[in-house]
ZANUVEX-357200 format. One record per atom (N, C-alpha, C, O): atom name; x, y, z. Coordinates in Angstrom, 3 decimals. Atoms other than C-alpha are relative to their C-alpha. Layout:
BEGIN
{site 'CA'; {X; Y; Z}}
...
This chain:
BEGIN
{site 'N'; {0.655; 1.288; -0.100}}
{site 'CA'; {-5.232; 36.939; 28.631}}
{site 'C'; {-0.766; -0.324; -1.282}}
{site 'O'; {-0.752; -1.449; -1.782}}
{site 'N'; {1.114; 0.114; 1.337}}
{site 'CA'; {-7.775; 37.531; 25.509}}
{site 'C'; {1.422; -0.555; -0.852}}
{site 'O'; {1.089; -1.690; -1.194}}
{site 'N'; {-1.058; -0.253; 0.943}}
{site 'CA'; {-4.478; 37.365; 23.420}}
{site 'C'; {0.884; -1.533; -0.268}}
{site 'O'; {1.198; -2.169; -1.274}}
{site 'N'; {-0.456; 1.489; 0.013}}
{site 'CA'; {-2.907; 34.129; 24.887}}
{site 'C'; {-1.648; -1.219; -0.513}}
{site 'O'; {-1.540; -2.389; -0.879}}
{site 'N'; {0.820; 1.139; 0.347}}
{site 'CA'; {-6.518; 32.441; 24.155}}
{site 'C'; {0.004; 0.352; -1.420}}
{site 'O'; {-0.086; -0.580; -2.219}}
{site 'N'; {0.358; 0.072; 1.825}}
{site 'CA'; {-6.795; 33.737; 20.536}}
{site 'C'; {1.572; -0.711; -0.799}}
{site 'O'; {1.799; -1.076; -1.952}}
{site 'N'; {-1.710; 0.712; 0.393}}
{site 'CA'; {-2.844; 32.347; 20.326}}
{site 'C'; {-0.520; -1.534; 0.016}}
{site 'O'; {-0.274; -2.348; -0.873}}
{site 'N'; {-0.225; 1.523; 0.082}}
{site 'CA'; {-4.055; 28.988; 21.664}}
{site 'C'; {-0.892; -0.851; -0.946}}
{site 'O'; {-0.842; -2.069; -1.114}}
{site 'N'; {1.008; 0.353; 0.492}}
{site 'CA'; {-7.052; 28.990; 19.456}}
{site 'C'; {0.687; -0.265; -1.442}}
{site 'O'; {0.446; -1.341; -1.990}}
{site 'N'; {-0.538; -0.055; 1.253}}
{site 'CA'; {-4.998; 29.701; 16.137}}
{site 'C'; {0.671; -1.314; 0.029}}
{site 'O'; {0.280; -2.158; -0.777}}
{site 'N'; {-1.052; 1.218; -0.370}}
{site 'CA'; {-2.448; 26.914; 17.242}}
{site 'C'; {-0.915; -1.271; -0.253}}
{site 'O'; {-0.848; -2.030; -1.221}}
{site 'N'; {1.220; 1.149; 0.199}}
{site 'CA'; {-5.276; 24.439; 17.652}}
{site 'C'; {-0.808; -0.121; -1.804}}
{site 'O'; {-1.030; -1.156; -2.432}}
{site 'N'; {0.429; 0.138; 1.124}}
{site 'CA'; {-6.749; 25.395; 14.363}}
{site 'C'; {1.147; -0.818; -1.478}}
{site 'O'; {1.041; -1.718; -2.312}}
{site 'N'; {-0.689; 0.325; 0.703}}
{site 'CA'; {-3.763; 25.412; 12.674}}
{site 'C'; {0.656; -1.886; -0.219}}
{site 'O'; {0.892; -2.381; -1.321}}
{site 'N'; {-0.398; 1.166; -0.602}}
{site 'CA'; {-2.571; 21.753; 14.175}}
{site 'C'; {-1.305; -0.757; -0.960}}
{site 'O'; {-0.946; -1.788; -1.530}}
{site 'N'; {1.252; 1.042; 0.129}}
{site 'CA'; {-6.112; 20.239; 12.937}}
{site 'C'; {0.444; -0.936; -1.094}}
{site 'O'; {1.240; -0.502; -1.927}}
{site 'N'; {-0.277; 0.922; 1.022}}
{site 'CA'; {-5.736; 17.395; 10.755}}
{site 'C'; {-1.177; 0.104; -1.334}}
{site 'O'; {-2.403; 0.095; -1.225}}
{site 'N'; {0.411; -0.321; 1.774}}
{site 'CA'; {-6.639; 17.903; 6.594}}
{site 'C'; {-1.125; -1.241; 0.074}}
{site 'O'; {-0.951; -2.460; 0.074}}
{site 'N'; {1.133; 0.888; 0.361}}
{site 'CA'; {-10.036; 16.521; 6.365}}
{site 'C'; {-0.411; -0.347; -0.838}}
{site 'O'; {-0.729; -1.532; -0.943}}
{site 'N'; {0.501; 0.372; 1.011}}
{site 'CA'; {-11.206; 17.109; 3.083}}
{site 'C'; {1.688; 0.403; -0.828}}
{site 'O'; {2.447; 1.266; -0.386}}
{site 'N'; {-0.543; 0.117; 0.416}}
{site 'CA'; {-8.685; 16.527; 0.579}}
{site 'C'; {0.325; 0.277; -2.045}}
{site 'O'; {-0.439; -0.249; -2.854}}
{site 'N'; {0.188; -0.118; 1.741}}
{site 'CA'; {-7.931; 17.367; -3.441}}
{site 'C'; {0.665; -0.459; -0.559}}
{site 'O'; {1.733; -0.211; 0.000}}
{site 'N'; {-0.488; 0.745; 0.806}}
{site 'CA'; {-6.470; 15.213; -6.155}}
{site 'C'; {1.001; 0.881; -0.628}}
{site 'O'; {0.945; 1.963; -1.213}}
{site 'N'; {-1.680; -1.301; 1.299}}
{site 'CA'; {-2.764; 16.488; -7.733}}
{site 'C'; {-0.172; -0.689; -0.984}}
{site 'O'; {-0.684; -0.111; -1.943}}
{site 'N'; {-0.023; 0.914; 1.168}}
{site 'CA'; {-2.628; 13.680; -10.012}}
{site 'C'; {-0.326; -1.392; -0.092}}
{site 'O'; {0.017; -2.285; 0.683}}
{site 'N'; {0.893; 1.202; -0.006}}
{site 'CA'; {-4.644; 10.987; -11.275}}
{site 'C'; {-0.127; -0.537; -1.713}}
{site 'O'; {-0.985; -0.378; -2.581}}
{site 'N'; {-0.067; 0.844; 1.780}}
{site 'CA'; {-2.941; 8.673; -14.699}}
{site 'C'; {-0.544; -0.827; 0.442}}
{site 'O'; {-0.402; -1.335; 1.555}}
{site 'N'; {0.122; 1.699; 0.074}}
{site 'CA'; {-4.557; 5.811; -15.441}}
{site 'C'; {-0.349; -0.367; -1.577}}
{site 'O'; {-0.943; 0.352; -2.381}}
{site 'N'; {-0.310; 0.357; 1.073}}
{site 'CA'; {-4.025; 3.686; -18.315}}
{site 'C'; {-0.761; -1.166; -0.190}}
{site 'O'; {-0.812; -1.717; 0.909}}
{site 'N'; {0.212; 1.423; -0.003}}
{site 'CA'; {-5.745; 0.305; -19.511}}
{site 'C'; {0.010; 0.201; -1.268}}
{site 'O'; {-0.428; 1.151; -1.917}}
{site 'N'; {-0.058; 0.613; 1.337}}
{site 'CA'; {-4.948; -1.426; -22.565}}
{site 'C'; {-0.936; -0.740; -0.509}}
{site 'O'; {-0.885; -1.067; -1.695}}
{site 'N'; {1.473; 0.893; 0.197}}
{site 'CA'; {-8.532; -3.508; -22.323}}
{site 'C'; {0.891; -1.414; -0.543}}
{site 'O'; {0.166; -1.972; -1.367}}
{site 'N'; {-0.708; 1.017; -0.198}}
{site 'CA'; {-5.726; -6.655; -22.514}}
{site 'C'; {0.546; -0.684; 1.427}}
{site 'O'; {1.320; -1.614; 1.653}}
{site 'N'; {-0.941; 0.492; -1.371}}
{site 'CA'; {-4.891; -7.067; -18.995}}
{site 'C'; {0.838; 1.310; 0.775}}
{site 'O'; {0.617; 1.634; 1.942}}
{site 'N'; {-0.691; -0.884; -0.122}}
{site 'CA'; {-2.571; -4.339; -18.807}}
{site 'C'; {-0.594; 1.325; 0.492}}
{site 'O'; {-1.713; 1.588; 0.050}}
{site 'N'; {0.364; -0.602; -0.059}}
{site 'CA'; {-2.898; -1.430; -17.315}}
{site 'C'; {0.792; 0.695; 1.227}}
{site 'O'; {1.624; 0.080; 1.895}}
{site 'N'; {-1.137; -0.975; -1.141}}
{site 'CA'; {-1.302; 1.511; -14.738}}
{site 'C'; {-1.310; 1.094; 0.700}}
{site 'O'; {-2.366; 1.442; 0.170}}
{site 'N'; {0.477; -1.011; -0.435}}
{site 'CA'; {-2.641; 3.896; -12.502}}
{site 'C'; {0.856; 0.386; 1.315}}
{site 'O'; {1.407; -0.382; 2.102}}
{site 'N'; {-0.802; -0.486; -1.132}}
{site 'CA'; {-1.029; 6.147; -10.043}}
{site 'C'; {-0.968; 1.423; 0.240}}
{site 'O'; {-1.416; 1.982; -0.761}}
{site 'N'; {0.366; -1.384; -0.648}}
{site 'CA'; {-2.598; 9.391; -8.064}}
{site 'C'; {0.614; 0.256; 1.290}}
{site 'O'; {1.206; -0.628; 1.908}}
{site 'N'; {-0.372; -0.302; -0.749}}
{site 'CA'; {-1.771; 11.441; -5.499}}
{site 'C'; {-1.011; 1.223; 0.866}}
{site 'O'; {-1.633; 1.975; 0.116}}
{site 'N'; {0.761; -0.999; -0.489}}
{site 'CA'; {-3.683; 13.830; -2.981}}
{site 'C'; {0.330; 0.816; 1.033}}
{site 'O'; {1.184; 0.512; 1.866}}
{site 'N'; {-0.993; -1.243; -1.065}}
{site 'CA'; {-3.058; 17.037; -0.875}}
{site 'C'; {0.101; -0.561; 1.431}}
{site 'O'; {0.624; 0.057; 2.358}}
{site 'N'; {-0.394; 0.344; -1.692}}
{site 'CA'; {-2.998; 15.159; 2.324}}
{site 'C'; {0.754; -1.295; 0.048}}
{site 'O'; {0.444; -2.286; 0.709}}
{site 'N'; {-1.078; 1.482; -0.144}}
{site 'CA'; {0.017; 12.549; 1.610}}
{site 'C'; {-0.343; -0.848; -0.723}}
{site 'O'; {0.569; -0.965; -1.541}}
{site 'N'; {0.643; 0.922; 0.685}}
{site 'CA'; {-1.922; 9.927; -0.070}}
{site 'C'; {0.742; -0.429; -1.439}}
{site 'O'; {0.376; 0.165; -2.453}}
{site 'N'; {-0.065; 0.609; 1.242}}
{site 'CA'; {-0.177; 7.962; -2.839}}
{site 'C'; {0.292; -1.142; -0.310}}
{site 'O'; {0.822; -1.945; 0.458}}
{site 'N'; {0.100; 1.113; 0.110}}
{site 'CA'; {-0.389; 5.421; -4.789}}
{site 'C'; {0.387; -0.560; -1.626}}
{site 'O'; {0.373; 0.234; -2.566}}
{site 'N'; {-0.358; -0.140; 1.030}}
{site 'CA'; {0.734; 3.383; -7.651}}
{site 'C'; {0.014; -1.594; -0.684}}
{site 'O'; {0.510; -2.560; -0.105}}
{site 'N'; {0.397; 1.300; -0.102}}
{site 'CA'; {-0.236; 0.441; -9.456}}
{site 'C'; {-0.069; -0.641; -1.325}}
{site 'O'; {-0.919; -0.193; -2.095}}
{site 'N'; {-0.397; 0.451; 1.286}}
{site 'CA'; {1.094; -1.953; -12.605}}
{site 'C'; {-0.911; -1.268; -0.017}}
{site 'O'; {-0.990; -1.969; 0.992}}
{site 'N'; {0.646; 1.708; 0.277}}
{site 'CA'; {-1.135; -5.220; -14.009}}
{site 'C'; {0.058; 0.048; -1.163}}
{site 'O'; {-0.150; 1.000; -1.915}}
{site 'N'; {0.075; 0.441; 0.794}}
{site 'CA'; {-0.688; -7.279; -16.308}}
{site 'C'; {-0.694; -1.344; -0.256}}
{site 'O'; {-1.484; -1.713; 0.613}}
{site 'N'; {0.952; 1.570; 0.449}}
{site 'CA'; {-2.170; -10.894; -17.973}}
{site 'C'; {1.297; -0.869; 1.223}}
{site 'O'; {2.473; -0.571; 1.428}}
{site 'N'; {-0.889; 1.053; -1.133}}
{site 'CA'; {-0.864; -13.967; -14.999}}
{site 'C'; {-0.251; -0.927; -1.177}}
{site 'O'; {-0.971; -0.834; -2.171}}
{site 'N'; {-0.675; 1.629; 1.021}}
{site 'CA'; {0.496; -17.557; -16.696}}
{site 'C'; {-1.536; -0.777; 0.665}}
{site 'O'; {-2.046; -1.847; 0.334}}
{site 'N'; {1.156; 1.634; -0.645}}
{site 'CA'; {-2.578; -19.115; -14.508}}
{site 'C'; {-1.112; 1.001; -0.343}}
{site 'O'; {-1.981; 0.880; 0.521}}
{site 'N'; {1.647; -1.108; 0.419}}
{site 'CA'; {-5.653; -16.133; -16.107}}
{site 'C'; {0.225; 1.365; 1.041}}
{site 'O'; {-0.176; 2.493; 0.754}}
{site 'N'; {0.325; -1.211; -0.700}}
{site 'CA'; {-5.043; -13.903; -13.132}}
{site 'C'; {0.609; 1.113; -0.282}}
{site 'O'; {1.404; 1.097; -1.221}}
{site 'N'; {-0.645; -1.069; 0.324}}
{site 'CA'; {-4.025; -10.421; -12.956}}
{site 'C'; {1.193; 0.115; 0.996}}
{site 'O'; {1.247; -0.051; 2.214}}
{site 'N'; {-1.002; -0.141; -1.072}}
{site 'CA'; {-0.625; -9.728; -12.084}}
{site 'C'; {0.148; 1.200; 0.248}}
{site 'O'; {-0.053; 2.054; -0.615}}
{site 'N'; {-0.126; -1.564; -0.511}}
{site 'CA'; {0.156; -6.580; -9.695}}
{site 'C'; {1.153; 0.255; 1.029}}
{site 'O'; {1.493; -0.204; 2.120}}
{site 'N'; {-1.476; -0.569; -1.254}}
{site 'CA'; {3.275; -4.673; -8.407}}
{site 'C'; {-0.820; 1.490; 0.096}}
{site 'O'; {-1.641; 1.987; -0.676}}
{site 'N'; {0.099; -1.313; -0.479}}
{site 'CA'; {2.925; -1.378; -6.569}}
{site 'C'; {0.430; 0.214; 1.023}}
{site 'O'; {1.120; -0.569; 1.676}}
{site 'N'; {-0.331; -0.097; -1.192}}
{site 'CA'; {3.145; 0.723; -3.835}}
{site 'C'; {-0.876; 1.162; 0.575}}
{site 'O'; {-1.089; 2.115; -0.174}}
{site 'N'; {0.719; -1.232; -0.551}}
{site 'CA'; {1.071; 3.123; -1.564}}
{site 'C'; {0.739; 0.391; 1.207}}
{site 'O'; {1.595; -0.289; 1.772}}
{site 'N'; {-0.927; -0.700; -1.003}}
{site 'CA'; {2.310; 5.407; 0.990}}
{site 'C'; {-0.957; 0.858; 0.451}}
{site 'O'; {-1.751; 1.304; -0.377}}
{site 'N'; {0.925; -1.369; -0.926}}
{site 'CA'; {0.321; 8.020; 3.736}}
{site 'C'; {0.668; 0.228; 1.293}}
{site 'O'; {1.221; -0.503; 2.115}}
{site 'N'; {-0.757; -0.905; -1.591}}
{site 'CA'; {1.483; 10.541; 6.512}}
{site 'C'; {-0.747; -1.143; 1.346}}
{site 'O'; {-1.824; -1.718; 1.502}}
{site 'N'; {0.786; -0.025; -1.574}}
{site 'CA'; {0.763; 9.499; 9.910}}
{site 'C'; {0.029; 1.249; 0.997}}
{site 'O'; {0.791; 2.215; 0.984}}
{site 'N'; {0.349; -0.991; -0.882}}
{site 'CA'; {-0.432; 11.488; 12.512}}
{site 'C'; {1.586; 0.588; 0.473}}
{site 'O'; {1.622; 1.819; 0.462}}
{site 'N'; {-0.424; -0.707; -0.408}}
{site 'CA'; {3.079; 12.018; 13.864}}
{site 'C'; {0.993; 0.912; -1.374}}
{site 'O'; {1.918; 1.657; -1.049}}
{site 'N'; {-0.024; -0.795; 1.309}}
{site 'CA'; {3.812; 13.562; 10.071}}
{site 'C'; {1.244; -1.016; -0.698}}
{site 'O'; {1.325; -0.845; -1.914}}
{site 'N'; {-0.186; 0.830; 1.371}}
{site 'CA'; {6.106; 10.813; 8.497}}
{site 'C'; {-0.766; -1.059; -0.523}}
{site 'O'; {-1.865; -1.546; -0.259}}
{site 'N'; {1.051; 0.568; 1.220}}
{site 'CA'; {5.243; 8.954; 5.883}}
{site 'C'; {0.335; -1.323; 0.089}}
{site 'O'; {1.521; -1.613; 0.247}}
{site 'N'; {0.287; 1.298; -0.045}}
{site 'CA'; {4.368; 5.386; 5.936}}
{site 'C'; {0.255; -0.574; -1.677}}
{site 'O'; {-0.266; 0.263; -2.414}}
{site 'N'; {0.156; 0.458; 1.264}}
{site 'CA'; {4.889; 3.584; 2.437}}
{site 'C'; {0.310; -1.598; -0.080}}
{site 'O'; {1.200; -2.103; 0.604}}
{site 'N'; {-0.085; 1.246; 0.044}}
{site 'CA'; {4.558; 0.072; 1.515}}
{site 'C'; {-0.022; -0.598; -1.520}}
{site 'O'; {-0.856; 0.029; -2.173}}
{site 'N'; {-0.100; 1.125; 0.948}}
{site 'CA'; {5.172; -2.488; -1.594}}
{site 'C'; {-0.100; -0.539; -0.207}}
{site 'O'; {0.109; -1.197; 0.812}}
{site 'N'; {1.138; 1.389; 0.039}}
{site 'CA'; {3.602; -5.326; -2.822}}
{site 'C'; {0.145; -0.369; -1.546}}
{site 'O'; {0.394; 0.330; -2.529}}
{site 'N'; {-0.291; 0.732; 1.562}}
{site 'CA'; {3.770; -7.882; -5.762}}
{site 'C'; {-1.311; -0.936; 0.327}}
{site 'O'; {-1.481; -1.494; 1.411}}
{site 'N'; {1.363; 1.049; 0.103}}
{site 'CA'; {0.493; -9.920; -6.292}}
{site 'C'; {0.035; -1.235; -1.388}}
{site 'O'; {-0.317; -0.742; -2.459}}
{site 'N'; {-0.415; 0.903; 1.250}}
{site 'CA'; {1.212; -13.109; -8.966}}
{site 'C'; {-0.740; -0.737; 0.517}}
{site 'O'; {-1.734; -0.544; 1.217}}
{site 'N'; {0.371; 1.510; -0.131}}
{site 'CA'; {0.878; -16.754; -8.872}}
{site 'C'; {0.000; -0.539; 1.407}}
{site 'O'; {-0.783; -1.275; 2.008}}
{site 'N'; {-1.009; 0.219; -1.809}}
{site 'CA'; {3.142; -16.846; -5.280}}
{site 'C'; {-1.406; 0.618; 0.508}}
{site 'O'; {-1.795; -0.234; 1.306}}
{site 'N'; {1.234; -1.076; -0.682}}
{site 'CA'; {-0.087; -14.525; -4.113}}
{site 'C'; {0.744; 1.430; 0.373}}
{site 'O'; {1.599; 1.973; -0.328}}
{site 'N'; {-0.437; -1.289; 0.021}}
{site 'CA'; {0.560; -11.299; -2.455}}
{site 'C'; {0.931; 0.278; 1.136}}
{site 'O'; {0.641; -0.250; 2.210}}
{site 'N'; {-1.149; -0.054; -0.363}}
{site 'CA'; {3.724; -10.215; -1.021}}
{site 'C'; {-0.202; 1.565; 0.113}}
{site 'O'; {-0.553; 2.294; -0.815}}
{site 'N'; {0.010; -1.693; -0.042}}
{site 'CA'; {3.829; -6.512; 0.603}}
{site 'C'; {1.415; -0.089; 1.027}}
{site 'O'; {1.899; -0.982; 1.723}}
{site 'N'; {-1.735; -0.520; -0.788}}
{site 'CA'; {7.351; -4.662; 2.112}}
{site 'C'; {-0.160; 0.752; 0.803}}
{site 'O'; {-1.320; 0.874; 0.409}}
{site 'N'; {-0.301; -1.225; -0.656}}
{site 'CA'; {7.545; -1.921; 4.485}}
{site 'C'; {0.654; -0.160; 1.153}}
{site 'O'; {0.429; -1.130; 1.877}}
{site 'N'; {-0.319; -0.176; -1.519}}
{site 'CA'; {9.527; -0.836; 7.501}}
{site 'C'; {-0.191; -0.112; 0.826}}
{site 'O'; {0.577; -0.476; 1.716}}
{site 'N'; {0.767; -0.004; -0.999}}
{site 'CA'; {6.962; -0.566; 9.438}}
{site 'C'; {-0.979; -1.578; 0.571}}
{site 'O'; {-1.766; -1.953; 1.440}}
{site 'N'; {0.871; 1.567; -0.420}}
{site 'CA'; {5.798; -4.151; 9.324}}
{site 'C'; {0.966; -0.957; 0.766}}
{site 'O'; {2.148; -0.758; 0.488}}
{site 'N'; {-0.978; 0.621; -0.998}}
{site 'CA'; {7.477; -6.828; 12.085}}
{site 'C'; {0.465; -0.885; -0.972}}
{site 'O'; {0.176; -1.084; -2.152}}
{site 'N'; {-0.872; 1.350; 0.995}}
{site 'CA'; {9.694; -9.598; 10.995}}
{site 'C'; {-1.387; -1.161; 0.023}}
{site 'O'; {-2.164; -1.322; 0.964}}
{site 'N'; {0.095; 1.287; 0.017}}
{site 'CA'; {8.199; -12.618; 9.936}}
{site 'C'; {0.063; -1.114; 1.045}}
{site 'O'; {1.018; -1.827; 0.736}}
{site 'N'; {-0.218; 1.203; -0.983}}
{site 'CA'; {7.861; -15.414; 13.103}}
{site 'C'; {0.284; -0.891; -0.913}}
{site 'O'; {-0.110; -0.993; -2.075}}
{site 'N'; {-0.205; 0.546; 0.423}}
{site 'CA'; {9.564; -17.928; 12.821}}
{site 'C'; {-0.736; -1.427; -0.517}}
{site 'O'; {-0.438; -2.203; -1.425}}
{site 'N'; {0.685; 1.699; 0.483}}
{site 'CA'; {7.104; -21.050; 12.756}}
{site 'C'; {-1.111; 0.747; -1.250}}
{site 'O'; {-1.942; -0.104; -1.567}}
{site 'N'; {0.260; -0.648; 0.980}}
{site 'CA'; {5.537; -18.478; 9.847}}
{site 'C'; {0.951; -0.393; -1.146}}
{site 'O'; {0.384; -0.957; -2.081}}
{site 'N'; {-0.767; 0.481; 0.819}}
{site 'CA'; {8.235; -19.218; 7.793}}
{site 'C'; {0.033; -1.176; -0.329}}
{site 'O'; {-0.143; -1.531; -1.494}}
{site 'N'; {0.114; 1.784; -0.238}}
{site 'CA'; {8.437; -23.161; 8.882}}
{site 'C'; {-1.010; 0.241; -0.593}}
{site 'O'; {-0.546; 1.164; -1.261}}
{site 'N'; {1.359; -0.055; 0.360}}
{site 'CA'; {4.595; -22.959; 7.467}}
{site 'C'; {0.351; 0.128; -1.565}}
{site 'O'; {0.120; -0.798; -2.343}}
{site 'N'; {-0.276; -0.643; 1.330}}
{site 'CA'; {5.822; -20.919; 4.154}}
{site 'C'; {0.876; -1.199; -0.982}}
{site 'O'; {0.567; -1.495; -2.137}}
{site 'N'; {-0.697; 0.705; 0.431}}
{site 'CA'; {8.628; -23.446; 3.583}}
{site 'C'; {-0.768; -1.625; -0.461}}
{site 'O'; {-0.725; -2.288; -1.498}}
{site 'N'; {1.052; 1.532; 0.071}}
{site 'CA'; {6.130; -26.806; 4.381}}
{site 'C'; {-0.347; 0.024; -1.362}}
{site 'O'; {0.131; -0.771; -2.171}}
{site 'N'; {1.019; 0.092; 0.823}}
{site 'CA'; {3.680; -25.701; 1.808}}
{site 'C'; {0.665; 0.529; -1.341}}
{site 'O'; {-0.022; 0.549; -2.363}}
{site 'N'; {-0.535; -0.279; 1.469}}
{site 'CA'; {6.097; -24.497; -1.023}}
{site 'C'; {0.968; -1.339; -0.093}}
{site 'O'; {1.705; -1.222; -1.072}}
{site 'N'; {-1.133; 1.023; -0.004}}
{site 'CA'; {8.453; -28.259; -0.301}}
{site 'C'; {-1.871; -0.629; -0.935}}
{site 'O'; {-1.610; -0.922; -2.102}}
{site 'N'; {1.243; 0.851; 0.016}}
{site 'CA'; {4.564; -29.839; -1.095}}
{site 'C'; {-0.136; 0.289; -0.937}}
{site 'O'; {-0.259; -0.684; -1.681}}
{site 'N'; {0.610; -0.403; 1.080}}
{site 'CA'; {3.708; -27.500; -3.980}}
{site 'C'; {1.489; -0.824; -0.780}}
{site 'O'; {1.217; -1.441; -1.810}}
{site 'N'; {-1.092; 0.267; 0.983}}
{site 'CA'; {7.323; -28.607; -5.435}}
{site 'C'; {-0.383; -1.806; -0.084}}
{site 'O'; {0.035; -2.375; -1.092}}
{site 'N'; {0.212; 1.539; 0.330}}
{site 'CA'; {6.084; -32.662; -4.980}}
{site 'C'; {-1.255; -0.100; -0.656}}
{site 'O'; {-1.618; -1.275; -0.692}}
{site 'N'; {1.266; -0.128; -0.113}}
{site 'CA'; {2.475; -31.571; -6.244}}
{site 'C'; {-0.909; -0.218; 0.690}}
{site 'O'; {-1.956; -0.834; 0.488}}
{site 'N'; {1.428; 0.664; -1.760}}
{site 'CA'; {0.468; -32.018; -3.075}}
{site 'C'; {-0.460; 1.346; -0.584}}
{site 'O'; {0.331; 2.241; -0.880}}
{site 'N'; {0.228; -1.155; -0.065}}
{site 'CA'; {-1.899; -29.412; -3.776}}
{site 'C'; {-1.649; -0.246; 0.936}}
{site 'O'; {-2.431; -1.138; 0.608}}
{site 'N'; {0.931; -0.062; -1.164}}
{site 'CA'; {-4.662; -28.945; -0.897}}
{site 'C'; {-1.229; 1.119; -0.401}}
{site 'O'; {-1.072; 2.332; -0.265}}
{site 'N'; {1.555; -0.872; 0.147}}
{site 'CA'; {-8.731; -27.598; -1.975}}
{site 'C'; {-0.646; 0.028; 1.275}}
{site 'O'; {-1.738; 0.582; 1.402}}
């Protein structure tokens, strides 16, 4: 009996979820122009990765992508473009698009193409 509880105790320990965490790798780059990169990664799944540059309208433009385990141990990862359009992210795990979401998307980019623009 002592034997099956020190079994179920190890099991449990072992199972626990990574609390504190340590950095593998951590570039980052800026050109002090706009430009600039950074990507890291950490011992419990965690990564991430991230390009900007100068936008046509002052802002900063940004592609990337981050990704983390979930509890049932795959990995979640997602993609994203941030410009002029605004921000645009990808993943699997996200639902489709509704459709009167789209109708909405389409309205307000037929408007931006006549210059209606709405403050």
């Amino acid at each position: 009996m002592k034997l099956l509880v020190l079994a179920c105790l190890l099991a449990v320990a072992a199972a626990r979820p990574e609390k504190d965490s340590t950095i593998l790798k951590d570039e980052r780059s800026d050109s002090g122009d706009g430009n600039f990169y950074y990507s890291f990664e950490t011992s419990n799944g965690i990564q991430a990765t991230k390009t900007g540059k100068p936008g046509s309208e002052g802002q900063s433009n940004m592609d990337g992508a981050f990704s983390f385990r979930l509890p049932d141990g795959t990995v979640a990862t997602f993609t994203y473009v941030a410009d002029e359009n605004g921000y645009r992210v990808e993943s699997p795990l996200l639902p489709p698009v509704p459709d009167f979401v789209q109708k909405q998307i389409a309205f307000a980019e037929e408007e931006r193409a006549r210059g209606i623009v709405h403050k």
